[in-house]
C-alpha positions in Angstrom: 67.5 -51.0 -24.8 68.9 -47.5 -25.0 68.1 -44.9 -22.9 65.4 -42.6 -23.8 66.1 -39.1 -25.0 65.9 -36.0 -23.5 62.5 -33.8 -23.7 64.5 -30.7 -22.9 63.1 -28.2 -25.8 61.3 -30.7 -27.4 57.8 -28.5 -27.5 55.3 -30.7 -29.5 53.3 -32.2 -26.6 52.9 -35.4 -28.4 56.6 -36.1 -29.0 57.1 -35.6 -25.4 54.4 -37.8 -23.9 56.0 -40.5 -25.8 59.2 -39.9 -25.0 58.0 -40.2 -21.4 56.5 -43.2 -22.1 59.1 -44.5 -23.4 60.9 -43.7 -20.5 58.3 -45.4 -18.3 58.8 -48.6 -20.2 62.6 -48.7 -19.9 62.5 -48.0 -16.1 59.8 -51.1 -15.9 61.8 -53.0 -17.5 64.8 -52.1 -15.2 62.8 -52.6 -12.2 61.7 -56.2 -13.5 64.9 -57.3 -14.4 66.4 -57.4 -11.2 63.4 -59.5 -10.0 62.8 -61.8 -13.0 64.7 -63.7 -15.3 65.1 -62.2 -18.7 63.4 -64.9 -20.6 60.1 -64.6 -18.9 57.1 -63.8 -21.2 56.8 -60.5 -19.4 60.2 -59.2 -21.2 58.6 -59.6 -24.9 55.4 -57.3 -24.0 57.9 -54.7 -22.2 59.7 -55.1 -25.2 57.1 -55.1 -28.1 55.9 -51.9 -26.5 59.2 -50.1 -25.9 59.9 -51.3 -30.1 56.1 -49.8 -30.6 56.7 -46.7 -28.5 60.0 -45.9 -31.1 58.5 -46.8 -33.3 55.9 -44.0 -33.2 58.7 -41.7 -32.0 60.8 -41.5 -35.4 57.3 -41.4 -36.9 56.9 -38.5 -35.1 60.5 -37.4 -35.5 59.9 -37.4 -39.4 56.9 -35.9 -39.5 58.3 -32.9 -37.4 61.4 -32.7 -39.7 59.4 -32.5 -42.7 57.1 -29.9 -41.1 60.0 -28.3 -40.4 61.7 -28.7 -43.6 58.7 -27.0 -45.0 58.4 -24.4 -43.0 61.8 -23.4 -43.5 62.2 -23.6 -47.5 58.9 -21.1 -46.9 60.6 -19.1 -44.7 63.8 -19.1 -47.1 61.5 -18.0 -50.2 60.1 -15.1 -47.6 64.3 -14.3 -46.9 64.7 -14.3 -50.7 62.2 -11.6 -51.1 63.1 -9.6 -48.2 67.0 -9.5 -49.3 66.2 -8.8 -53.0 64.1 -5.4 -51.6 67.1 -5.1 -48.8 69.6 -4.3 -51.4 67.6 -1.6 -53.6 68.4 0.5 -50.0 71.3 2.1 -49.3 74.4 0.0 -48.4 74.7 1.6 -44.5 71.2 1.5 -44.3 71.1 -2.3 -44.8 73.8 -2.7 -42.5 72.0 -1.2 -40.0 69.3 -3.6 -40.9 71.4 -6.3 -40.6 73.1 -5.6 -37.6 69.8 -4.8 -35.8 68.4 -8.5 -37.0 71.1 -10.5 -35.3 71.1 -8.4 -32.2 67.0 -9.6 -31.9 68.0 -13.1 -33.1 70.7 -13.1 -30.5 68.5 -11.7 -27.4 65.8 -13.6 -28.1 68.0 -16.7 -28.2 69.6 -15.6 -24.3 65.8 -14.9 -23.0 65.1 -18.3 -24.2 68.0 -20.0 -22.7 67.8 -18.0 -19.5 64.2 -19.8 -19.4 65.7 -23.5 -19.8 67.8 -22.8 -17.3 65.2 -21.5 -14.5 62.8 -24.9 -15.8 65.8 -27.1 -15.0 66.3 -25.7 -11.7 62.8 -25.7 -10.7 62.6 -29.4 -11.7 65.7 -30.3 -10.2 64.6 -29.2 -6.7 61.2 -30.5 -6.7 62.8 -34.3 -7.0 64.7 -33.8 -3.8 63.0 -34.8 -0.9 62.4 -32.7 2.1 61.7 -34.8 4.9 63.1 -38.2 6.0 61.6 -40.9 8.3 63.9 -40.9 11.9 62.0 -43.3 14.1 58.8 -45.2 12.7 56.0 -44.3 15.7 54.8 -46.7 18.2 52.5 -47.5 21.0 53.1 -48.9 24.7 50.6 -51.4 25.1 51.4 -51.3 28.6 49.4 -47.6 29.0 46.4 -48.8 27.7 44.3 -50.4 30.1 45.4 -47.3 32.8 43.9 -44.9 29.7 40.5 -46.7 29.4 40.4 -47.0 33.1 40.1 -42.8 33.4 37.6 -42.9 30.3 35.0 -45.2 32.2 35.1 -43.4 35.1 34.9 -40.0 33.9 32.2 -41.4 31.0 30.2 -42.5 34.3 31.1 -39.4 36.8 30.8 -36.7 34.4 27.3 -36.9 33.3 26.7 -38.1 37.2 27.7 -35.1 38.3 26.2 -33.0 35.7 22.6 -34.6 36.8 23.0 -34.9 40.5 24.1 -30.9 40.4 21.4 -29.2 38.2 19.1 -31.3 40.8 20.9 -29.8 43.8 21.0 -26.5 42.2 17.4 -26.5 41.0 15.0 -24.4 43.2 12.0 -25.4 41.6 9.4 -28.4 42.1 9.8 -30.6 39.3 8.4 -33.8 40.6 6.2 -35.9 42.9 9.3 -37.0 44.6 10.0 -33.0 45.5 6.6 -32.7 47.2 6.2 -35.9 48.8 10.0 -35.2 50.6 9.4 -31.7 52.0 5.3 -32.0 52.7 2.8 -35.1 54.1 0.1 -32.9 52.0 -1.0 -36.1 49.8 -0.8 -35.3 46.0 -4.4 -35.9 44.6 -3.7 -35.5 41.3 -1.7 -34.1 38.2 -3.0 -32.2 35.3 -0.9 -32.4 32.0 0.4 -29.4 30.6 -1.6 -29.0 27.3 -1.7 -26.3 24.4 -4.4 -24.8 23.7 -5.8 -21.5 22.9 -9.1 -21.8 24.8 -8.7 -21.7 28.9 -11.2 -24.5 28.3 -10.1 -27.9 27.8 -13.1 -30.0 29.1 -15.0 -30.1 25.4 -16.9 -33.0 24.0 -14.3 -35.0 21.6 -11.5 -32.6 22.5 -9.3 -35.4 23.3 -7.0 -33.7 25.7 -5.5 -36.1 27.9 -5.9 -33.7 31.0 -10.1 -33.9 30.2 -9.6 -37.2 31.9 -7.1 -36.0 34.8 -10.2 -33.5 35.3 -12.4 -36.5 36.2 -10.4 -37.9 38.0 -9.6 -34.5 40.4 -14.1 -34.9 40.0 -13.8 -38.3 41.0 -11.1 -37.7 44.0 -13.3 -34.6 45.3 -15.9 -37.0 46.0 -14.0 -39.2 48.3 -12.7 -35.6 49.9 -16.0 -34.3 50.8 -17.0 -37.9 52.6 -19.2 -38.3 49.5 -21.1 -35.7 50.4 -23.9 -35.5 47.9 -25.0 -31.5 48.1 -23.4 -28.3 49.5 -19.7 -28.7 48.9 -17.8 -26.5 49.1 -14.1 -26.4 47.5 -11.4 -23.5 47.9 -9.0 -23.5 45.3 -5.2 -21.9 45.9 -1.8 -21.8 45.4 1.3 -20.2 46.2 2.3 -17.5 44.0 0.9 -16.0 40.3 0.6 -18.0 37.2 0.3 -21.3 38.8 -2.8 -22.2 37.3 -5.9 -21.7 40.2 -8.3 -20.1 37.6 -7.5 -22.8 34.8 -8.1 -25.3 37.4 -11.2 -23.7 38.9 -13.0 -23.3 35.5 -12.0 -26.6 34.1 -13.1 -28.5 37.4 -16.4 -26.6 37.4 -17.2 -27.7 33.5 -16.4 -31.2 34.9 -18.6 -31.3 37.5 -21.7 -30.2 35.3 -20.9 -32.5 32.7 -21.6 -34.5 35.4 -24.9 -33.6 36.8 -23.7 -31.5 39.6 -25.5 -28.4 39.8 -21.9 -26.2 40.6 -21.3 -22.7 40.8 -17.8 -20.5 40.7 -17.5 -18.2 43.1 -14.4 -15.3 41.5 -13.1 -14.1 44.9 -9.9 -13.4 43.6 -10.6 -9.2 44.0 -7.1 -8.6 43.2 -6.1 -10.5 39.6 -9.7 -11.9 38.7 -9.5 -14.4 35.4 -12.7 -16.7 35.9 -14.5 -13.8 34.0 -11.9 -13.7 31.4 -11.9 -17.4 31.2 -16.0 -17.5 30.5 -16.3 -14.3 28.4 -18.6 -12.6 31.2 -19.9 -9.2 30.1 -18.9 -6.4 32.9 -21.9 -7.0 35.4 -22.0 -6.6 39.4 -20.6 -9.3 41.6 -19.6 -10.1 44.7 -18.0 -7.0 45.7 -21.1 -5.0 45.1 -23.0 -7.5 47.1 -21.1 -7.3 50.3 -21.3 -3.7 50.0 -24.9 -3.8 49.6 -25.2 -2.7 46.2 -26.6 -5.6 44.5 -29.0 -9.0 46.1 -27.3 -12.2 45.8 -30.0 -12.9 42.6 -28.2 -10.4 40.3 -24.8 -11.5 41.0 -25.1 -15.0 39.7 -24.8 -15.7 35.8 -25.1 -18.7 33.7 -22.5 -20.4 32.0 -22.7 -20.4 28.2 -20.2 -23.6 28.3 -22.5 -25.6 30.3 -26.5 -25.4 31.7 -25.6 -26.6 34.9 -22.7 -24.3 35.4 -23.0 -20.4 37.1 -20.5 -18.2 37.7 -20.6 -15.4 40.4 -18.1 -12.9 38.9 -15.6 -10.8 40.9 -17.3 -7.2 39.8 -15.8 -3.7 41.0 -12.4 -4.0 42.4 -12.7 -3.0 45.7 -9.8 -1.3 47.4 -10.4 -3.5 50.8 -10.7 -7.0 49.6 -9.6 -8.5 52.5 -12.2 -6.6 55.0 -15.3 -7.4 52.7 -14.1 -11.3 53.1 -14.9 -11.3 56.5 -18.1 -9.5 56.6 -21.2 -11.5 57.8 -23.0 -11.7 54.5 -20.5 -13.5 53.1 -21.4 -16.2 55.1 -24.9 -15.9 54.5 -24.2 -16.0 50.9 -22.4 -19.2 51.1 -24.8 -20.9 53.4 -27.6 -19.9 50.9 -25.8 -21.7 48.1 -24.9 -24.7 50.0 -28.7 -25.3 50.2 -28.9 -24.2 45.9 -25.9 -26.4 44.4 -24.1 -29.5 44.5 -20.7 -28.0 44.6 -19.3 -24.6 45.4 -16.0 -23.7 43.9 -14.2 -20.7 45.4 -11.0 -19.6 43.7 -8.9 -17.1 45.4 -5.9 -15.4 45.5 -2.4 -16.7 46.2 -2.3 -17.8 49.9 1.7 -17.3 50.0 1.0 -14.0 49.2 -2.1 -12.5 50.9 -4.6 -13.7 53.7 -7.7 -13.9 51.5 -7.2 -17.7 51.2 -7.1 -18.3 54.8 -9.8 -16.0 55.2 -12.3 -18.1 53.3 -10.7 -21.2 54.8 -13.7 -20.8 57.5 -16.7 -21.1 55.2 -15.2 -24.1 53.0 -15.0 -27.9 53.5 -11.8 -28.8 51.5 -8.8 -27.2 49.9 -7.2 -27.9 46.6 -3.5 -26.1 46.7 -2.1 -26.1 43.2 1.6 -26.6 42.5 2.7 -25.9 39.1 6.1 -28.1 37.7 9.1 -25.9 37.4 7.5 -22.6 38.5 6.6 -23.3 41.9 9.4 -23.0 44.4 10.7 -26.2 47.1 10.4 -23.3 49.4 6.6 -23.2 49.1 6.0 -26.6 49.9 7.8 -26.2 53.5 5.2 -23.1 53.9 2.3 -26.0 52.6 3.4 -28.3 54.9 3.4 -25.4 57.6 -0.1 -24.9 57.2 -0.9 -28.7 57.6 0.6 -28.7 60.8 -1.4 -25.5 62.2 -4.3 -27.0 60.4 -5.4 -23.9 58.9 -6.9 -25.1 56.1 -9.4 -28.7 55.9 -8.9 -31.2 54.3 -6.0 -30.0 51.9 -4.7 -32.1 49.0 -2.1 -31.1 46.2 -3.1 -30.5 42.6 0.0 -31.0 40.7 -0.2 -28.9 37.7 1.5 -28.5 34.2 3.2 -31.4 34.0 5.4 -32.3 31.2 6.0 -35.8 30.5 9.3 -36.8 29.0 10.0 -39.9 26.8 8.7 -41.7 24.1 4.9 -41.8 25.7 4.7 -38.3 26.8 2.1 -36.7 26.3 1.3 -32.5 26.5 1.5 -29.7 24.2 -1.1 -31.0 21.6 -0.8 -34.8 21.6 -3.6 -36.9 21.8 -5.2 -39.9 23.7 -5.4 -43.4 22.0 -2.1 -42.9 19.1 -4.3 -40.0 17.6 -1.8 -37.1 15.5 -1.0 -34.1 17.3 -2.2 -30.8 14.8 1.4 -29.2 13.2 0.8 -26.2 14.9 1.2 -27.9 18.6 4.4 -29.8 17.2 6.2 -26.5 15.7 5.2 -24.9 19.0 6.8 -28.2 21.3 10.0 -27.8 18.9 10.3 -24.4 19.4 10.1 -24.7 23.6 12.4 -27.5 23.6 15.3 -25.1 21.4 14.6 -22.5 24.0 15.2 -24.6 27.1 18.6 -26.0 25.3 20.0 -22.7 24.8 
């Protein structure tokens, strides 16, 4: 077959997608020529369709020419017209005319040329190719088993590293392990951080898990005391601020009424007292106005609206020599009255790292519960606990590990409940929001 045509000013879209098609056909047939023979079947369908693409080109051909052929026997009616009114002018006039048409005709005919041109460039340039293969790539096997030897090790050093440091570089207590490799102070328990806006977990069908870490703390106090059945009394402390001695205090002191234990707080804390906070107290005197003499031991004491078998003996007027009234006589008296009224005496009191109040009171109690709190207490704290173990300064003394957070898929903390129960939304969106603050 020939060659196919041209499309160079051809501008009826139709004409030239067949032309290219039948361009298509004829380089196919090229390309299977020199591959097949030229009596395979595959021959008469290149060819039927290169005699069918023609085919439809001459159609196309004629119907252009007569569309043409029309348009210019219109065209030459429209000149007939023009040149009949062209010569009722004046003869310069329509030479002028004249003149002027074949100088449009003429431009017009160079802009459009100028245009073919540029096209025929542009297309000629974009068929060249502007990069070349030199060497096809490769890669030395022999490199490869060196390569994956410095990925495993620095996939197992890295992270390593990156665990073993934050430890070394962490300051704070954030495990058992911490306390039981810098004190001999025996751990009695460990409360579970939990969220909740009350300072009172121990209620009936709360389901906090740390309700149950309360009885056991109840059940580990026994054993403490020598199970002592009357007159206990329990000094409740920590290192520095925020660690959690009022929490525990009022939380352990529910716990033992619930269980039948006539117990009584004792807020001697004169500096930052909560207890009252933590019980909604109204204002009323306490013990600084009793060792000052303003008040009898009777109007210091007030009942717990949380449980019948629960008093409290707030802090009252802050006294500007807290210190001095805790080693005045009558607070002895006081406390050997109350051994002989309750089961269990729970004194809360300031941080012993701090101030001397703690080891003040020391002298009137029979066992000490020193609270540690996960990531807030400081490793250096626990060489000063273990420094009081040694002088013996304070009886009986057992750690109260406190706001612990469990990690894993069993954690529990910040709203979750015992026994597969749902944590409320409020608790989860709260537990989301810590965790994106501790990653940034």
């Amino acid at each position: 077959p020939n060659s196919a045509p041209s499309t160079m000013g051809i501008s009826d879209p139709s004409l030239a997608a067949l032309i290219n098609k039948l361009s298509e056909l004829q380089l196919q047939r090229e390309r299977l020529i020199s591959t097949t023979p030229e009596g395979h079947p595959m021959f008469a369908t290149l060819d039927n369709q290169i005699a069918t693409t023609k085919s439809s080109i001459r159609e196309n051909v004629r119907s252009i020419r007569n569309s043409l052929q029309s348009t210019q026997g219109q065209l030459q009616s429209n000149n007939n017209r023009f040149m009949a009114s062209i010569k009722e002018l004046p003869s310069d006039e329509r030479q002028l005319v004249s003149i002027k048409r074949q100088q449009s005709i003429k431009e017009n005919l160079y802009v459009y040329l100028l245009q073919k041109r540029e096209e025929a460039a542009l297309g000629s340039s974009s068929s060249m190719a502007f990069s070349k293969t030199v060497d096809e790539a490769f890669v030395d096997g022999t490199e490869r088993p060196l390569a994956y030897t410095f990925a495993l090790l620095a996939g197992l050093l890295i992270p390593a590293g990156w665990v073993f440091g934050r430890r070394l570089l962490n300051n704070r207590v954030t495990s058992i392990k911490d306390i039981e490799l810098i004190t001999s102070v025996p751990v009695s328990t460990e409360l579970f951080y939990e969220d909740s806006d009350s300072p009172i977990v121990i209620q009936p069908k709360s389901g906090y898990v740390v309700g149950e870490q309360f009885r056991s703390l109840r059940t580990d106090l026994q054993y403490l005391h020598n199970k002592k059945d009357r007159g206990r009394v329990t000094l409740i402390t920590s290192s520095i601020a925020s660690e959690g001695k009022s929490f525990v205090t009022s939380n352990l002191g529910v716990t033992l009424a619930a269980s039948g234990r006539k117990t009584i707080i004792l807020e001697l804390d004169m500096r930052k007292p909560k207890i009252s906070q933590n019980f909604s107290l109204e204002q009323q005197k306490g013990l600084s106005d009793y060792l000052q003499g303003n008040a009898a031991k009777h109007e210091i004491i007030q009942p717990s609206e949380i449980h019948a078998g629960l008093s409290i003996i707030p802090t009252g007027a802050l006294p500007d020599n807290p210190s001095e009234l805790l080693e005045q006589v009558e607070l002895d008296q006081l406390i050997n009255w109350l051994r002989t009224e309750y089961d269990d005496i729970l004194i809360d009191t300031p941080p012993i790292y701090l101030v001397t109040d703690a080891l003040i009171l020391s002298r009137l109690t029979d066992a000490a519960l020193y609270l540690v709190r996960q990531n807030h207490t400081y490793k250096v704290h626990l060489e000063f606990i273990e420094q009081l173990r040694k002088d013996g300064k304070m009886p009986k003394m057992k750690i109260v590990f406190n706001g612990v957070q469990m990690k894993g898929e069993h954690r529990y903390g910040y709203g979750y409940y015992v026994d597969g129960q749902k944590a409320s939304l409020r608790s989860v969106m709260k537990d989301m929001s810590r965790r994106l603050a501790i990653s940034n």
